[in-house]
TORKOL-496799 format. One record per residue (C-alpha): residue number from 1; residue in one letter; chain; z negated, x, y. Coordinates in steps of 0.1 Angstrom, whole numbers, plus 2048, in hexadecimal, padded with zeros to 3 digits. Each point is the difference from the previous one (the first is absolute). Layout:
ROTOR  marmi  dokol  kolfi   c3   c1   c2
ROTOR    NUM      A      A    Z    X    Y
...
***
This chain:
ROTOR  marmi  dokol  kolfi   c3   c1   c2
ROTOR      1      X      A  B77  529  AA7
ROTOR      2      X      A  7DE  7F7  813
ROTOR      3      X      A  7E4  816  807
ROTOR      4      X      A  7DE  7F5  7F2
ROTOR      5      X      A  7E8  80E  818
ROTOR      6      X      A  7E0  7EE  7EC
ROTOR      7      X      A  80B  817  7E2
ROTOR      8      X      A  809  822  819
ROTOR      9      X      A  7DD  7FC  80A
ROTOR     10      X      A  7EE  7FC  7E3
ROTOR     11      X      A  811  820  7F2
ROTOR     12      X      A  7F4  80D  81F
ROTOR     13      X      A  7DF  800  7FC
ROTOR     14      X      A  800  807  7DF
ROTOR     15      X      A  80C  822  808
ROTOR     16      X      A  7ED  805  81D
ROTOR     17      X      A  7E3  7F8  7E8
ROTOR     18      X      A  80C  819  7E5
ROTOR     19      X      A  7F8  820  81C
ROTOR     20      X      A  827  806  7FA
ROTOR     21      X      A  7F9  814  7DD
ROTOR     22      X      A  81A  7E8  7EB
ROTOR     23      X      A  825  80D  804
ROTOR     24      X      A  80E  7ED  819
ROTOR     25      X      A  821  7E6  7FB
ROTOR     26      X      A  819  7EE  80D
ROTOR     27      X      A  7F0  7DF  80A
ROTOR     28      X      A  815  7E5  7EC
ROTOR     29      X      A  7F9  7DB  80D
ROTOR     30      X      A  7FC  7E7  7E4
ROTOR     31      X      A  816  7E4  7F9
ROTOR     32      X      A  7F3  7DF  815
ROTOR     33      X      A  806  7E9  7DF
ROTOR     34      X      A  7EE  81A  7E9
ROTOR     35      X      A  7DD  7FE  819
ROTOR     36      X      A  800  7DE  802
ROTOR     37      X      A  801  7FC  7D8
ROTOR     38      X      A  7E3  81A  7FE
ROTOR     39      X      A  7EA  7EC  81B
ROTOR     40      X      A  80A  7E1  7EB
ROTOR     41      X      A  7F4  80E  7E1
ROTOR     42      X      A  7DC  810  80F
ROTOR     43      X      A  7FB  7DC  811
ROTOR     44      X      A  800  7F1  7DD
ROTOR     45      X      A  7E2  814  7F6
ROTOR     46      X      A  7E0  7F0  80C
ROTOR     47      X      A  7EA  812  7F5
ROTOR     48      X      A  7E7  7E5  7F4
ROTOR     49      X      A  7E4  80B  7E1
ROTOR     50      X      A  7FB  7EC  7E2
ROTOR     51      X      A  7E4  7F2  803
ROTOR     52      X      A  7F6  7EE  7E0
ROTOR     53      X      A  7E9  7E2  801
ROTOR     54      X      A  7DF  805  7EA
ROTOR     55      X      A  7ED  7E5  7F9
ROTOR     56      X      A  7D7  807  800
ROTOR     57      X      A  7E4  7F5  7F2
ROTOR     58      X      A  819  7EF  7E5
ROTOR     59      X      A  810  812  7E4
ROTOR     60      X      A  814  7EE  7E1
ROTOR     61      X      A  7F8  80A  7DC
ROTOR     62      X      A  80C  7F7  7DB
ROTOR     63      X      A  7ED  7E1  7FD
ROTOR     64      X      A  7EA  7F8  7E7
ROTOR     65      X      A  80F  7DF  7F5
ROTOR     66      X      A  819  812  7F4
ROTOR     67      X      A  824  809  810
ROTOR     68      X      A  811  7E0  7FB
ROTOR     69      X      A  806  7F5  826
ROTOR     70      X      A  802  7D9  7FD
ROTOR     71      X      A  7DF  7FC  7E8
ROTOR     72      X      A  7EF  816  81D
ROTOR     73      X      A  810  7E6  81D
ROTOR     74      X      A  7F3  7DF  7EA
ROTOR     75      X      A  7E2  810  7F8
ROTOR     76      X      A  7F5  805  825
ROTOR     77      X      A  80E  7E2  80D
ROTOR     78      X      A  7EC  7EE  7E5
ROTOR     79      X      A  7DB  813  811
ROTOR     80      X      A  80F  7F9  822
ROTOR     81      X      A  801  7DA  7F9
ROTOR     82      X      A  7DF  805  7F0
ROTOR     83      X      A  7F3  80E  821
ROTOR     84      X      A  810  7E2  816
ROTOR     85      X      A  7ED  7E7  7EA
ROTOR     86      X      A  7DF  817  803
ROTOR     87      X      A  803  801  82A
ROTOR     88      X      A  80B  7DC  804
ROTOR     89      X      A  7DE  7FB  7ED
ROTOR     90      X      A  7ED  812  81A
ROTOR     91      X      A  810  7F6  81E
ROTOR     92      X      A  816  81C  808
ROTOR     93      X      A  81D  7F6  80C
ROTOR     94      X      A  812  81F  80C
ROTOR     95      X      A  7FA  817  7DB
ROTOR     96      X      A  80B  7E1  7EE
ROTOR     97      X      A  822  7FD  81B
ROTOR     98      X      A  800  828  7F9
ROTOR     99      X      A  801  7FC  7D9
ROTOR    100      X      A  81B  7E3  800
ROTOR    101      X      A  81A  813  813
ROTOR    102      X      A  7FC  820  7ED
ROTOR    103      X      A  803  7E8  7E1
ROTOR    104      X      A  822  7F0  810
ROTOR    105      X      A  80C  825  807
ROTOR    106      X      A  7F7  80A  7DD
ROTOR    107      X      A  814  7E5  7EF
ROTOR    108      X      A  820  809  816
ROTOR    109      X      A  7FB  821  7F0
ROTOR    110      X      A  7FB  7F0  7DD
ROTOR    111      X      A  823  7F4  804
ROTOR    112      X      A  813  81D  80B
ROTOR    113      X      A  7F0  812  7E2
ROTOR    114      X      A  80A  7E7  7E7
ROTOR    115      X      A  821  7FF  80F
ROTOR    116      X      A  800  826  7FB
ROTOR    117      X      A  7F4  7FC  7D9
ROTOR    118      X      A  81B  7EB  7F6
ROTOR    119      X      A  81B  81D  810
ROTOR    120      X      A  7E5  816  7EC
ROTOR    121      X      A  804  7F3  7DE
ROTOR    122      X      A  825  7FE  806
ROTOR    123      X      A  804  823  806
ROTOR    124      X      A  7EC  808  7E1
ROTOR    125      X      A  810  7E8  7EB
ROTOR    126      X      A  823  815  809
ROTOR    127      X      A  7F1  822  7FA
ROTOR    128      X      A  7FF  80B  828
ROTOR    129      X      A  7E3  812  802
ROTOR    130      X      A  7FD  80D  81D
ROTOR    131      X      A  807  7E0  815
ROTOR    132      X      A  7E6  7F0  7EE
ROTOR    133      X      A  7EA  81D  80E
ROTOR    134      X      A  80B  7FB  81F
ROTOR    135      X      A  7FC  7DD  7FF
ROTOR    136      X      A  7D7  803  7F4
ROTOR    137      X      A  7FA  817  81D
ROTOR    138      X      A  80D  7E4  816
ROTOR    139      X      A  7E9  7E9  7EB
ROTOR    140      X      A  7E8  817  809
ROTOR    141      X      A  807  80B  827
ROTOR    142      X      A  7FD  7D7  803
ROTOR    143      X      A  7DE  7FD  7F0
ROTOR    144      X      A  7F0  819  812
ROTOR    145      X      A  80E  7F2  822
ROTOR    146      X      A  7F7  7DE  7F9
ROTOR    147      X      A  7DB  810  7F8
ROTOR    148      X      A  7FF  815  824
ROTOR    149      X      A  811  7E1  812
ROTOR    150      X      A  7E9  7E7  7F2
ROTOR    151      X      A  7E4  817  815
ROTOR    152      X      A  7EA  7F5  7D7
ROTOR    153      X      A  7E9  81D  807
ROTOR    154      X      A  7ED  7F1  820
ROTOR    155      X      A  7F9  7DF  7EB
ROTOR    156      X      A  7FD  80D  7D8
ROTOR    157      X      A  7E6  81F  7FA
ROTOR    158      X      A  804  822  7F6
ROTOR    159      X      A  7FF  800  7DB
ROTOR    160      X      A  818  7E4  7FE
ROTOR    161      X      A  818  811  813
ROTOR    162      X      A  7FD  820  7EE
ROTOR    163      X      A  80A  7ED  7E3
ROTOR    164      X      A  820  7F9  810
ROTOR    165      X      A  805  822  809
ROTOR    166      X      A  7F0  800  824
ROTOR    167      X      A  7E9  815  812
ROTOR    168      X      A  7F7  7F5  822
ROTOR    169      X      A  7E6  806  817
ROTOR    170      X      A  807  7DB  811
ROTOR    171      X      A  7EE  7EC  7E1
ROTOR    172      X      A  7E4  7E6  807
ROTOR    173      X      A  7E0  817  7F1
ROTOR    174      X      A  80E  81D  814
ROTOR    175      X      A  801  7ED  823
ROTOR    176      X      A  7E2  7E4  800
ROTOR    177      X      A  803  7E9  81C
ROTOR    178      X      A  7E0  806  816
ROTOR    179      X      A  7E2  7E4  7FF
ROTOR    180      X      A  806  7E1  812
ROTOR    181      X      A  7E9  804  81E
ROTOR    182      X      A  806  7DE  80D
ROTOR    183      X      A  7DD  7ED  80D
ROTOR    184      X      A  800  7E0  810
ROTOR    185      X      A  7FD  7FF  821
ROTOR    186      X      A  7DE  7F3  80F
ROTOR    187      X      A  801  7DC  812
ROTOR    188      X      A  7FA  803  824
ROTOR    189      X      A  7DD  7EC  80C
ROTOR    190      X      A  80E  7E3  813
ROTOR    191      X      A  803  804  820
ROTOR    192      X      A  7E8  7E5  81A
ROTOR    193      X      A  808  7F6  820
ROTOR    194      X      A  7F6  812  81B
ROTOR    195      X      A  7E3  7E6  810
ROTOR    196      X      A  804  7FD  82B
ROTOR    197      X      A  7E1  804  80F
ROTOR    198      X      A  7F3  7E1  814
ROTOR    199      X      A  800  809  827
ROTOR    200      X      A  7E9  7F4  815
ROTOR    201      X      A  803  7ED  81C
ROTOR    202      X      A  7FB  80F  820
ROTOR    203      X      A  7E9  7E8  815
ROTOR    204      X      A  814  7FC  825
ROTOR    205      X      A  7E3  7FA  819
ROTOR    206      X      A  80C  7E1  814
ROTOR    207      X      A  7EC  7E6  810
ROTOR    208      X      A  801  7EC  7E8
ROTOR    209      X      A  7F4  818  7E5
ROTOR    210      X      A  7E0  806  815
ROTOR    211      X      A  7EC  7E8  803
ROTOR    212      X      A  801  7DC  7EE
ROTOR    213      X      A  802  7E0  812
ROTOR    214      X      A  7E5  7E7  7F9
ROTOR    215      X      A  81D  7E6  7F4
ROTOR    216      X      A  810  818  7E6
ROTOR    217      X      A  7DC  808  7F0
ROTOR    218      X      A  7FA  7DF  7FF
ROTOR    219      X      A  81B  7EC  7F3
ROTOR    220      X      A  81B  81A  7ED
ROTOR    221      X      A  821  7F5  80E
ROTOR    222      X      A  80F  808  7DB
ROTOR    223      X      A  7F8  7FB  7DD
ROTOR    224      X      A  7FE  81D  7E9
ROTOR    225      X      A  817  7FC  7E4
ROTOR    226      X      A  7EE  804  7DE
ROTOR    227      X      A  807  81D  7E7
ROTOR    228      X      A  815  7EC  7E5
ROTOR    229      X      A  817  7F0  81E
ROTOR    230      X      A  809  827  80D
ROTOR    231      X      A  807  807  7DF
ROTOR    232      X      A  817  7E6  7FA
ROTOR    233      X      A  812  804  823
ROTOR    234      X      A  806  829  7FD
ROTOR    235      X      A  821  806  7F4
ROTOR    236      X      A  806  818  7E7
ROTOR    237      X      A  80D  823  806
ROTOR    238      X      A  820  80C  7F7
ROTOR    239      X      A  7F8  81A  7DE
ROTOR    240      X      A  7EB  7E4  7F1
ROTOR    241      X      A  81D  7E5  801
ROTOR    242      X      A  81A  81B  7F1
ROTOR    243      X      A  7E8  80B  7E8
ROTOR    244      X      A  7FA  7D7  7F4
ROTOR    245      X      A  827  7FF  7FB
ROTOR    246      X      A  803  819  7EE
ROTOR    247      X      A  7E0  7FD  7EB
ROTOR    248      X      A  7F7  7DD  805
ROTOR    249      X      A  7E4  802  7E1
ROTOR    250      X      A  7F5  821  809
ROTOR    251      X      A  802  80B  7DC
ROTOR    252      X      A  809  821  7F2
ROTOR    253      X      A  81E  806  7F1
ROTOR    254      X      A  806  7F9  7DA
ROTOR    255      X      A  80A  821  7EA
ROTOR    256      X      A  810  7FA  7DD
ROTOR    257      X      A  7EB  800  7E4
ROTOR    258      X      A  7FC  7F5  7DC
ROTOR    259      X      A  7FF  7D7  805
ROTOR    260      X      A  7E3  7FD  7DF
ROTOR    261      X      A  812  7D5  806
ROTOR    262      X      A  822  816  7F6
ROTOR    263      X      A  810  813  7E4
ROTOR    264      X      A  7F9  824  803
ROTOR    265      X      A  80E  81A  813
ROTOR    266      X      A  80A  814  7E3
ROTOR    267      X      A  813  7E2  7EA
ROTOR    268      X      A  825  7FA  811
ROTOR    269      X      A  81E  7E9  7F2
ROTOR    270      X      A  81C  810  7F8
ROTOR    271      X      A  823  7F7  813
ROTOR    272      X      A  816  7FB  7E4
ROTOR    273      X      A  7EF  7F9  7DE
ROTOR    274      X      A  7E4  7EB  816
ROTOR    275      X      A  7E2  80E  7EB
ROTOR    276      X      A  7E1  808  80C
ROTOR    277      X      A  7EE  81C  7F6
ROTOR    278      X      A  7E5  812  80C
ROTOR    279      X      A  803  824  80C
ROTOR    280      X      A  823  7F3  810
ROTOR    281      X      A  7F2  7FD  822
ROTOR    282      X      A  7F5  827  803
ROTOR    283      X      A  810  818  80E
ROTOR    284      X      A  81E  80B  7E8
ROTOR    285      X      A  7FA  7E3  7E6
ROTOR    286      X      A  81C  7F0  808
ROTOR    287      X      A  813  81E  800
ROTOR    288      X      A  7F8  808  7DB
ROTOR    289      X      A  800  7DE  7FB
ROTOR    290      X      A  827  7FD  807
ROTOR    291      X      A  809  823  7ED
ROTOR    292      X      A  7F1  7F5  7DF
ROTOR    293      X      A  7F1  7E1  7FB
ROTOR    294      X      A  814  7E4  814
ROTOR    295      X      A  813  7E9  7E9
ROTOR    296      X      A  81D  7F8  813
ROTOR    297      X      A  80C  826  808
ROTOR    298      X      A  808  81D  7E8
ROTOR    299      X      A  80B  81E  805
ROTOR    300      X      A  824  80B  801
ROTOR    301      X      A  80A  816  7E0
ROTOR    302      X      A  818  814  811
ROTOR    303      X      A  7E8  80B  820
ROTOR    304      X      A  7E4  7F1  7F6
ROTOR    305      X      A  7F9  7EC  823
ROTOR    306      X      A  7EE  7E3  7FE
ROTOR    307      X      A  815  7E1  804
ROTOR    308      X      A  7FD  7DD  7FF
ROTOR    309      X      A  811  7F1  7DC
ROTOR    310      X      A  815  7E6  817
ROTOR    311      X      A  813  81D  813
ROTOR    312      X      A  804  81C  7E0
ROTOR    313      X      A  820  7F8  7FE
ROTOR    314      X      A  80A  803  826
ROTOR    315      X      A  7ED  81F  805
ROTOR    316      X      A  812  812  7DF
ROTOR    317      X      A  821  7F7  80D
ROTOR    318      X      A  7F7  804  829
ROTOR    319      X      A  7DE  811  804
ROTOR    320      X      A  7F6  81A  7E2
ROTOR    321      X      A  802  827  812
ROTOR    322      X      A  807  80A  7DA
ROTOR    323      X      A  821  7E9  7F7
ROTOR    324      X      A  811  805  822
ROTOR    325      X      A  813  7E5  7FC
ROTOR    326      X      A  810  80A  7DB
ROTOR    327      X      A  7F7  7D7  7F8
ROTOR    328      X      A  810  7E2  808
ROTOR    329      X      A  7F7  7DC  7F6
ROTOR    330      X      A  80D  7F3  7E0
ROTOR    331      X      A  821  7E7  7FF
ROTOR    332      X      A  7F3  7F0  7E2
ROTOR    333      X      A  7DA  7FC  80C
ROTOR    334      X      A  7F7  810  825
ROTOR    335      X      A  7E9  816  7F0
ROTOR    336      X      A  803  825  808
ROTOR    337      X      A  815  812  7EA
ROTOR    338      X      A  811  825  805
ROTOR    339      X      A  823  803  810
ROTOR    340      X      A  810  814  7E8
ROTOR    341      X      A  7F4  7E8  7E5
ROTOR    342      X      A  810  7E3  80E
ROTOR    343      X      A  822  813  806
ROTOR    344      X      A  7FE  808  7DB
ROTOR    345      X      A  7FB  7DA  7F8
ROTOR    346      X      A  7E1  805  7F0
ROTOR    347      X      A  7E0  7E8  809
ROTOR    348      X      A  7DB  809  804
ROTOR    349      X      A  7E6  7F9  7E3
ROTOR    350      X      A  7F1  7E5  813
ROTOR    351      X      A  81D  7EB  80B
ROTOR    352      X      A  7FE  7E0  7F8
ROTOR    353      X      A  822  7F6  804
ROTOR    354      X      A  800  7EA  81A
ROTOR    355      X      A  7F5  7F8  827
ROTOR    356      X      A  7DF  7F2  804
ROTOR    357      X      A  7FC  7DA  803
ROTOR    358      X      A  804  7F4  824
ROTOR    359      X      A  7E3  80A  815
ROTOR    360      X      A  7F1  819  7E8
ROTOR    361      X      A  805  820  7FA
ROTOR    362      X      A  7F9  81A  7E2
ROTOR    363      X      A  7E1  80C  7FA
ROTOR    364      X      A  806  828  802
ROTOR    365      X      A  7EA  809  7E2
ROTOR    366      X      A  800  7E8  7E8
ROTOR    367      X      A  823  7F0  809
ROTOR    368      X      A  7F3  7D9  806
ROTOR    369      X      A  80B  7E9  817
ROTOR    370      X      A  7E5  7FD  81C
ROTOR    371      X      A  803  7E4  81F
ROTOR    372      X      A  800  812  823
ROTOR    373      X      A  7DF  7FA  80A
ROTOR    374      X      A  7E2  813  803
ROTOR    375      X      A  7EB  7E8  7E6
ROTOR    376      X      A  817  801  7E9
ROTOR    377      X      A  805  826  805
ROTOR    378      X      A  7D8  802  800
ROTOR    379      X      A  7FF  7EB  7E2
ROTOR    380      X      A  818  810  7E8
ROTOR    381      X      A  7F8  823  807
ROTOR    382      X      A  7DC  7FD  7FB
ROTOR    383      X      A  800  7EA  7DC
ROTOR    384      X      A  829  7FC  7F1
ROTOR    385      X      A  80E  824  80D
ROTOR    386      X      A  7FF  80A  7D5
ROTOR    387      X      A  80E  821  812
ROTOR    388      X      A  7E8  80A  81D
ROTOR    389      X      A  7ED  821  7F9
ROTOR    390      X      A  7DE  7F2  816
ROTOR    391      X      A  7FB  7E0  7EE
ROTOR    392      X      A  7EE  7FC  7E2
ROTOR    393      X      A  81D  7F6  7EC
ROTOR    394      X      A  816  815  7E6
ROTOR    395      X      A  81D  811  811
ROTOR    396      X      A  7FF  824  811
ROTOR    397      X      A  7E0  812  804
ROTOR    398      X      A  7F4  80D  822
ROTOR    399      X      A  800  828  7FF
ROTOR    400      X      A  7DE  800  80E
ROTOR    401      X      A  7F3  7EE  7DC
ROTOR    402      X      A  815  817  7F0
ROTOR    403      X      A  7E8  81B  7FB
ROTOR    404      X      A  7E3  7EC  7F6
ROTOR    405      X      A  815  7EB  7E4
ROTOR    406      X      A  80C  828  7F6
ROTOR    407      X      A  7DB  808  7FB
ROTOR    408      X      A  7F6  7E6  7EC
ROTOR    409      X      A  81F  808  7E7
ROTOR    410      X      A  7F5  822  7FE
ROTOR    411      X      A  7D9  7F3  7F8
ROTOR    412      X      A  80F  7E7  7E7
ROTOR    413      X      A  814  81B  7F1
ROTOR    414      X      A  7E5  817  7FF
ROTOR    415      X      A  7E9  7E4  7EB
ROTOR    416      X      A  819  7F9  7EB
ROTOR    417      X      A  803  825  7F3
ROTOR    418      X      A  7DF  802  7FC
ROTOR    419      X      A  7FD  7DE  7ED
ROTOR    420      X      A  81D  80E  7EB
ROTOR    421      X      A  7EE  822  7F9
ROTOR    422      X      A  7DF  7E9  7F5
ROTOR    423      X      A  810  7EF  7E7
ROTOR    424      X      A  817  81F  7F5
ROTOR    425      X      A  7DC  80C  7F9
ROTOR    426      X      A  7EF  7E3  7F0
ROTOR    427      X      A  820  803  7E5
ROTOR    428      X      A  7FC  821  7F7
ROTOR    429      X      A  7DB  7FB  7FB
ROTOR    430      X      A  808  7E4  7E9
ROTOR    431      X      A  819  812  7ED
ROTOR    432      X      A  7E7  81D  7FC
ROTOR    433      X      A  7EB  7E4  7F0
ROTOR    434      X      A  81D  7F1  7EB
ROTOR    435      X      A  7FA  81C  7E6
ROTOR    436      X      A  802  803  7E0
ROTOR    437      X      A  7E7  80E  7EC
ROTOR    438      X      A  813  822  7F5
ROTOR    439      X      A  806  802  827
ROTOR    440      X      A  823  7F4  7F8
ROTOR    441      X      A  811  7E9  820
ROTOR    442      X      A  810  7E0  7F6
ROTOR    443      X      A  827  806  807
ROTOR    444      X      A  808  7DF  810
ROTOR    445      X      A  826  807  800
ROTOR    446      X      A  801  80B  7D9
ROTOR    447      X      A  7EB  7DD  7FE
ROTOR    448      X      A  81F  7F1  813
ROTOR    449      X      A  81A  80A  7EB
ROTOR    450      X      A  7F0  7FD  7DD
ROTOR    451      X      A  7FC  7D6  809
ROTOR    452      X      A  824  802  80B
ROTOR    453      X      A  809  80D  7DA
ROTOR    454      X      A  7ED  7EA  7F4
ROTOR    455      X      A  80D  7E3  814
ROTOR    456      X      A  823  809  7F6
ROTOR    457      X      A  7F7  806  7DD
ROTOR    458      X      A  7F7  7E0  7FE
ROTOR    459      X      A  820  7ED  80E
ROTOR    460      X      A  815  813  7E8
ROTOR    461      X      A  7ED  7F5  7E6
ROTOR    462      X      A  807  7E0  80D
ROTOR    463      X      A  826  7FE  805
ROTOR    464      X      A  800  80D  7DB
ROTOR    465      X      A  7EF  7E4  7F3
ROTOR    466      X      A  813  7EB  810
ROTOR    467      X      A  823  80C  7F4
ROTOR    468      X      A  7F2  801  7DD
ROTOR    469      X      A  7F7  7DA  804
ROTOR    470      X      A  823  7F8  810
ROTOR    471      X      A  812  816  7E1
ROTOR    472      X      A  7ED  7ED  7E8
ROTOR    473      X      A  80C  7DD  80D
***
């Protein structure tokens, strides 16, 4: 057997340490195999503390809304979109790109918690309990995720949050973004050209500058040119030919303006339905004009993107973030239709049967046969589409007139109790007046049945004449 001089030491100094008061012993050397299985085993401890993350300045609550996860998810997906329309408006591009991507995170999260519902109602249905318990806090643990992920609080303010059981510090009112301090920088005065001083000439004294000769005084050997002749024969410097090329009229340069010969600035023609409308050519107009009022879109009823009515059908089976790709396009027609519907055999409401006639193609919402062209396109959705929510014809309503077509069936409502109330009044006050004069009311159903005796009275009478008439012939 081996020595282990590591361990002889060690026991060493431990007993050199102890001032030699412990009972001494034998030294017996460890086992190699049983030391290496103890260093093993202290290796595997790190050591490391739990540290816990902690989120601050953001704590989750029951939310107001109530506790049912996916009405909380649609319900602030709906004020993000909201918000996106509202920034688009006033030319913030970034908030409204912020508030679209939380919206496509939210309706991920939307479908993981309806997925979880179904296994929810199943679980219920069966009696199990507790995995239905287990299953809402999932429901749950996905909501509030989807909330914090979504990063809601910097664009949605504090009391709207709190309603969805969030307290942050982050919220819009709580962190105002400081004044714009931008100021437009002051032109520069134009810079002028340096002039060259004239030098004079130095006068060399030579013979010839001292004293005139009688012949030069007399007759001038040269003629002096006139002014208009120099002027023609100079040629032009160098910066005043560049400066003709480049500005050959010398004019200023023309800034864009409001032609009054022109339509106005603020009127613009729309791209697809070709009207022209006034407000369109603002900042944003066309914008709003596209998200509510343009004829030849609508909105998709599944994520609610606005879509031209010539591609519904490709972007329900390729392009809609909410399907994911659970449509396909119908063997009868080559409209969309759902994928476990057409494995079942079973067709789509609007199926018409039948392809479209060669070089047409069905309209999505209204199911008629439109040429592919952009006229026709233009044509049909803005005065035969029967079915399109934006034009004035009967078919599906836009949810934006919903609320004002709710209001005036309460109001009408509302008059006609109070019209019924009137005349409820109006007969009692005549009945009141109906009297008799011992203060006895006429009893209109004693009245009733007395002329019915009567009545019947009388037809008996009848039949008994006649059977005496028929006995006696």
């Amino acid at each position: 057997m081996s020595r282990n001089f590591d361990a002889e030491y060690d026991d060493y100094l431990k007993r050199r340490g102890s001032g030699f008061s412990v009972k001494q012993k034998k030294f017996e050397p460890l086992d190699e195999e049983t030391e290496r299985k103890k260093k093993e085993a202290k290796s595997q401890e790190f050591g490391i503390p739990e540290n816990k993350y902690s989120m601050q300045g953001y704590t989750e609550n029951e939310a107001d809304v109530g506790s049912d996860a996916l009405a909380s998810v649609r319900t602030l997906r709906n004020n993000l979109r909201v918000l996106s329309l509202e920034h688009k408006a006033k030319d913030q591009p970034v908030k409204s790109h912020l508030c679209d991507s939380a919206c496509q995170d939210l309706t991920r999260a939307e479908k993981s918690i309806v997925e979880l519902a179904d296994k929810r109602s199943d679980a219920i249905f069966r009696g199990d309990t507790g995995k239905a318990k287990v299953i809402g806090e999932q429901m749950d643990k996905i909501k509030k995720d989807a909330i914090r992920n979504a990063y809601s609080d910097l664009m949605i303010d504090g009391p709207t949050m709190k309603a969805f059981g969030v307290d942050s510090k982050w919220t819009p009112e709580k962190n105002p973004l400081p004044a714009d301090d931008w100021r437009p920088i002051t032109p520069l005065p134009e810079r002028k050209r340096a002039v060259t001083p004239i030098r004079e000439k130095r006068r060399v004294d030579t013979p010839s500058n001292r004293t005139p000769s009688r012949q030069s005084t007399s007759r001038p050997t040269q003629r002096s040119a006139s002014a208009s002749s120099a002027k023609v024969r100079t040629a032009p410097k160098k910066n005043q030919r560049l400066s003709e090329m480049v500005y050959p009229d010398k004019q200023n340069i023309e800034q864009d303006q409001d032609d009054p010969y022109q339509m106005p600035t603020y009127v613009g023609r729309c791209p697809h339905c070709k009207i022209t409308e006034r407000g369109l050519g603002n900042n944003g107009g066309m914008e709003r004009h596209f998200a509510r009022y343009c004829k030849v879109m609508t909105n998709c009823k599944f994520c609610l993107k606005v879509v031209m009515i010539s591609e519904l059908t490709d972007h329900m089976i390729h392009r809609c973030n909410f399907l994911h790709g659970t449509m396909e396009p119908c063997r009868q027609c080559g409209l969309a239709i759902d994928k476990e519907d057409q494995a079942a055999n079973m067709s789509h409401p609007m199926c018409r049967g039948r392809k479209a006639p060669s070089g047409a193609e069905w309209c999505p919402l209204c199911t008629i046969a439109v040429n592919r062209d952009d006229e026709n396109w233009i044509n049909h959705c803005t005065t035969q589409c029967y079915n399109n929510p934006r034009s004035d014809l009967s078919g599906e309503r836009d949810p934006y007139d919903l609320k004002a077509e709710q209001d005036n069936i309460m109001r009408e409502i509302a008059e006609r109790e109070a019209e019924e109330e009137r005349k409820q009044i109006e007969k009692e006050a005549a009945l009141k007046a109906a009297q008799t004069p011992n203060n006895r009311m006429i009893d209109a159903d004693q009245l009733v049945s007395a002329l019915q005796k009567i009545q019947e009275r009388k037809k008996a009478e009848k039949k008994k004449r006649a059977k005496d008439v028929e006995k006696d012939a």
